[in-house]
N, C-alpha and C positions, 0 to 999 in steps of 0.2 A: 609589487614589492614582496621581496621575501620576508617570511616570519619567524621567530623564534621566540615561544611561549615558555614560559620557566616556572617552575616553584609554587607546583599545580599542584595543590594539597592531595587530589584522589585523580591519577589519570585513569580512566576505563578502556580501556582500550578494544575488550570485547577481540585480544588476541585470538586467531585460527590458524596459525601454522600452516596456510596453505589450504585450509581443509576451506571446504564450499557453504558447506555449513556446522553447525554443533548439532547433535540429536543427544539425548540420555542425557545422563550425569555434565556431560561437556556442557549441556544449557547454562552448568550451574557457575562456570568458568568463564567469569567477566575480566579477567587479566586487571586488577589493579594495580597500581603503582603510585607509593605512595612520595611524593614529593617530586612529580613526575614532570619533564619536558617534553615537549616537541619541536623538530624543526621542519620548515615549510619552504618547497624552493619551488617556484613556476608552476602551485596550484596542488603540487602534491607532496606527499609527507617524503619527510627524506634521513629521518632519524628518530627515536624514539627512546625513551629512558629515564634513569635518574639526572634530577637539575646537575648532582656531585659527580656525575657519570660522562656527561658533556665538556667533551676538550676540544672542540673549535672552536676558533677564534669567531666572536659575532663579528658578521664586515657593519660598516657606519651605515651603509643603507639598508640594514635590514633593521625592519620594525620588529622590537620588542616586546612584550607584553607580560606582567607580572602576575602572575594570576595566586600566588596568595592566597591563604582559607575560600577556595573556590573548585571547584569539581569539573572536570573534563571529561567531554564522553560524545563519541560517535554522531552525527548529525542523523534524527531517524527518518528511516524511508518508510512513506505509506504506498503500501503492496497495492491496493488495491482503493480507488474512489471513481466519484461521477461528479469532480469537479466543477466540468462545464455540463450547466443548466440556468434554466430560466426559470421565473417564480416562484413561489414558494407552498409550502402544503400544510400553514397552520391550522387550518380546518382539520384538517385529519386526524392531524394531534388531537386536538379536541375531542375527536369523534373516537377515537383510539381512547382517550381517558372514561370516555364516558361508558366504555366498553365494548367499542363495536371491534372486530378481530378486522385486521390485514386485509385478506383474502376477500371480505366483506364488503370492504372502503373498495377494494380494485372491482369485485364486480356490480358495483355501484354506478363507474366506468371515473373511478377515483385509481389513487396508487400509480404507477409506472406511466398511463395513459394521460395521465392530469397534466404533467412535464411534460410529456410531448404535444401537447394541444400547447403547450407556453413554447417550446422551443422554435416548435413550426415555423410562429410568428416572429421569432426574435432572431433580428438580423445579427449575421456573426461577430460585428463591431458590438453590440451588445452583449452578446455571448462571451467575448475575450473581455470585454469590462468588467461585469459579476466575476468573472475565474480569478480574471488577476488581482482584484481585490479577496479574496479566497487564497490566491498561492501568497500574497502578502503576509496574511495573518498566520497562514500555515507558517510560512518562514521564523513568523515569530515565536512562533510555540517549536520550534526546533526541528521542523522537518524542512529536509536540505534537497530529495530526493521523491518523487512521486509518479504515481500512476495514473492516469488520464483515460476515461472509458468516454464511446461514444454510445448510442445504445437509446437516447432521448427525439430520435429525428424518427426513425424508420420508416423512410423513405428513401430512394436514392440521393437527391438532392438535400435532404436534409442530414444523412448521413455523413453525406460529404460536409457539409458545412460544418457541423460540429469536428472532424477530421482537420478540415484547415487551421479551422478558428486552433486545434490545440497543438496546430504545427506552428503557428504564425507563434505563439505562447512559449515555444520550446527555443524561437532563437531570439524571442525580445524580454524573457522571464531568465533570472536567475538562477531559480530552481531549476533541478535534471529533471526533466517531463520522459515518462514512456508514455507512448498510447497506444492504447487497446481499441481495437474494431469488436464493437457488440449491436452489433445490427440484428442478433440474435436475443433481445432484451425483453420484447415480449410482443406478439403477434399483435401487431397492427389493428384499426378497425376495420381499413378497406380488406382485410383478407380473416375476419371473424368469419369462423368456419371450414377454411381454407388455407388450413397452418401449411400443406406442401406446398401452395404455389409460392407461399412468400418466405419458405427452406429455398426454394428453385432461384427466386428472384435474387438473394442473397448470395447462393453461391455463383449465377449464372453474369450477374449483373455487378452487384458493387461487390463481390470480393477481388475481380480482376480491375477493377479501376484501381481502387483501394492498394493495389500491390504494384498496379502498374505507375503510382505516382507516388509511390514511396507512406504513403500516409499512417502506417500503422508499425509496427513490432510485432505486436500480440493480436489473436481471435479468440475471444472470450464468446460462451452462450450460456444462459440460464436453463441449464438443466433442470426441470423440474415441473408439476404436472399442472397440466395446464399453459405450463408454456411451450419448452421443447424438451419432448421426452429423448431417452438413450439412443432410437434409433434418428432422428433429426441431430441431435447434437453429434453424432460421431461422422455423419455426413459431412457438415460444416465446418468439423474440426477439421477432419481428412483432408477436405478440399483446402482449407485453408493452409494446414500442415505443407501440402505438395505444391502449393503457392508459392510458400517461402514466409511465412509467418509461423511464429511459436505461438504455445496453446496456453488458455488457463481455460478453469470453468466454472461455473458457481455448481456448487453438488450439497443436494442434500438438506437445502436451506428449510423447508416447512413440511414435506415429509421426507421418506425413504425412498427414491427415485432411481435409484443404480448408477449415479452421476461419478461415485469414490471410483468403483470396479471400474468404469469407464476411462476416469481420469487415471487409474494406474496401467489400464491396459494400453493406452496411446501414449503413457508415458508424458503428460502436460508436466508446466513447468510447475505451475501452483493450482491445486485444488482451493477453490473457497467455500467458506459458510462452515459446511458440515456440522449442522448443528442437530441432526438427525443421523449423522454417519452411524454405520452397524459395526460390529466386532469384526466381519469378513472386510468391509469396507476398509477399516485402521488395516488390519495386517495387508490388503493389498497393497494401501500408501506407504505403510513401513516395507515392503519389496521391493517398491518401485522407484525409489527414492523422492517419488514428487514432493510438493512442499507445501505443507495442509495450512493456510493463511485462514485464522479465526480473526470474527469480527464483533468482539462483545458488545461494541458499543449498539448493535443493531438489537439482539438480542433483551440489553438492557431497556434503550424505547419501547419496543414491541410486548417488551415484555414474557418473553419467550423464552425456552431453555435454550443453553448457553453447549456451546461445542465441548466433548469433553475434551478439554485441556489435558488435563493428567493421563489420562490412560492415551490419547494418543503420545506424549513426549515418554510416558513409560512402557509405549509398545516402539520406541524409535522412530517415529515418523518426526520429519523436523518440521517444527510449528513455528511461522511466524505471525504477527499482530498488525492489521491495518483500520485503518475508519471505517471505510467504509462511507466515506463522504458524499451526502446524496441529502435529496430537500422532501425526504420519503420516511426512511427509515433511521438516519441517524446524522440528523444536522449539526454536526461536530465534525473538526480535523484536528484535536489534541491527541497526540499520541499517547503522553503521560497520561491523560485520562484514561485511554484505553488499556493503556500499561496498571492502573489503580481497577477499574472492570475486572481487569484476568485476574487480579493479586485477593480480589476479596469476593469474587465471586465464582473461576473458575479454576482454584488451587494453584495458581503458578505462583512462584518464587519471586520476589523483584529483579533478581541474577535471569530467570529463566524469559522474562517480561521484559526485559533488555535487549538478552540476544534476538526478542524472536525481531523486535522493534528496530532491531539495525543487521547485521549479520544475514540474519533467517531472512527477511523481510528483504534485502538483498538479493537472494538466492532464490526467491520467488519473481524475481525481473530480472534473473541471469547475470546479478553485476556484483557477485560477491566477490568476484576476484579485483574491483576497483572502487567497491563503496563499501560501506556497512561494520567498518574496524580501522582502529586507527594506528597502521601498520606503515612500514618502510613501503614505499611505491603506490600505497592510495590515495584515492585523490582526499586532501584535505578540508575536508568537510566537518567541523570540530563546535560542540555547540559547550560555553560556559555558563555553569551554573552557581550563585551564588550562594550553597550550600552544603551542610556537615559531611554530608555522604549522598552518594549517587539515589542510596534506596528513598531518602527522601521525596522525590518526585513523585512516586506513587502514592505515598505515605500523606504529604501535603496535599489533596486535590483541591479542583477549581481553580488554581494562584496559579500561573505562567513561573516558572524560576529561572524561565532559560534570560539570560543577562548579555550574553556577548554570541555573535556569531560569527563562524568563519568559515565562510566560503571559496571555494579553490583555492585557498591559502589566504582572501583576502578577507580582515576585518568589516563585516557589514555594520552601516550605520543606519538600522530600522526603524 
């Protein structure tokens, strides 16, 4: 059914004129509109404006919606999560409060390794169970759009599994699933010691299945020490790259790795973490145009310093915001939450914690030209809030405000 939303006290609309994404000052350019409509025809926007500015006729089948002292604004996309997993790491937590460091818990033979001794055993009908309860509640807190990493099995056959399980997800789930291949997540037990043969097994073994069955978008690897340093990551990217897969990569995350220079010299789509990134690092990513995707929320559990925000969006590098959703480092998928993290902890704006959360965050999964703003020809993805002002969501944390959803133009009932 088509839509037409009317008398929408604050639409956001997080306008780009085309542009892929906003960097600088433009972060700060949320497009409001204040008494704003939308109209929606077969899933995607097909007008935009003032309610008083709209001179077609509604036809009788198309549903209405009054939206009234209520706020309009972009469905957000999470750039980057580890959706599909299997049990959970309250212990660690634990053991993290009590003091023990990250790096600590993993060579424990806790951390990243703990998931995969669960995944192993968890057939993929259980695997797709826990997610889709996961993209449920995401849905509910306003994210319309997401990203799916595998990275939990590392093995062939487990890799796969988690592969299917988030294919089988992307045609029975509502939500826009991308997935990412990270077989690259962190060297196995059977090849402790032995990080090249299981670089080899990855590129030689599952990245041609993996492409030969359609299962991926993306090749992500954890750049970083101890796991896969610059010369293994640029391998796997490469390979991957001439596959026919686009790149991201985690850079940067607990020290200084050379993952930034990496990631702008290959030109990835999104650099992540960078919470370590160096001054050479920012202005490579501000050349390169890649798309530096911070994830406070990780930083805030861990307890760690937080990427800098500012000085990369005032050196031009376009920052977007994801979870980073994992049963590790940051067992949350609220965006607004992460959107409140950057607003009071890493100097962003609520306007600049917007864009990175729909627009930017777009731009980092290649789809800004059909998600992430809510313009003439995108798909209609529109989440209502029932409150004063859009900045509110940050401003309010903990409380969900998101009230109505609309997906491909159609009113979901969650």
């Amino acid at each position: 059914m088509d839509l037409f939303i009317r008398n929408i006290s604050q639409l956001v609309t997080v306008a780009a004129a085309g542009q892929r994404v906003k960097t600088g000052l433009a972060m700060r350019d949320v497009g409001i509109i204040t008494d704003g409509a939308v109209e929606c025809k077969e899933g995607t926007i097909t007008w935009v404006g003032t309610t008083a500015e709209y001179s077609g006729e509604i036809p009788e089948d198309m549903s209405v919606i009054d939206a009234r002292g209520m706020v309009a604004l972009p469905g957000f996309i999470d750039s980057h999560t580890h959706t599909v997993f299997s049990g959970s790491r309250e212990n660690e937590f634990a053991l993290r409060s009590a003091g023990a460091a990250y790096q600590e818990i993993a060579d424990a033979g806790g951390g990243i390794l703990n998931t995969v001794k669960s995944v192993r055993t968890a057939s993929k009908r259980d695997l797709k169970r826990s997610a889709r309860h996961h993209l449920t509640e995401m849905m509910r807190h306003g994210t319309t759009t997401v990203e799916i990493k595998s990275g939990y099995g590392l093995t062939v056959d487990d890799e796969i599994k988690m592969l299917e399980a988030i294919a089988e997800l992307r045609e029975e789930e509502l939500t826009d699933i991308v997935p990412t291949f990270m077989a690259a997540h962190a060297v196995p037990p059977e090849f402790a010691g032995n990080a090249q043969a299981y670089v080899e097994l990855i590129v030689g073994t599952m990245l041609p299945y993996v492409v030969r069955k359609g299962l991926a978008r993306y090749c992500d690897v954890f750049c970083e020490h101890g796991y896969f340093d610059v010369g293994d990551s640029r391998v796997i990217l490469s390979a991957a790259r001439a596959a026919g897969l686009r790149l991201k990569i985690h850079a940067e995350e607990f020290s200084v790795s050379g993952g930034a220079e990496l990631a702008a010299d290959l030109k990835v789509t999104s650099a992540d973490h960078l919470e370590h990134v160096t001054e050479k690092g920012i202005e490579a990513l501000a050349n390169s145009g890649v798309v530096a995707t911070i994830l406070p929320g990780v930083s805030f559990v861990l307890h760690q310093q937080y990427a800098p925000a500012r000085q990369l969006i005032d050196s031009g590098v376009a920052v977007a915001l994801a979870t980073d959703f994992n049963p590790g480092s940051c067992m949350s998928f609220s965006m607004p939450l992460m959107m409140t993290i950057a607003c009071t902890q890493m100097r962003m704006t609520p306007e600049e914690a917007l864009v990175a959360s729909t627009l930017n965050a777009a731009a980092a999964l290649d789809l800004s030209a059909t998600h992430g703003s809510l313009e003439v020809g995108k798909k209609a993805d529109i989440l209502l809030a029932d409150i004063p002002d859009f900045r509110f969501l940050a401003y309010h944390f903990g409380v969900n405000h998101v009230g109505s959803i609309v997906k491909n133009g159609t009113l979901l009932e969650l």
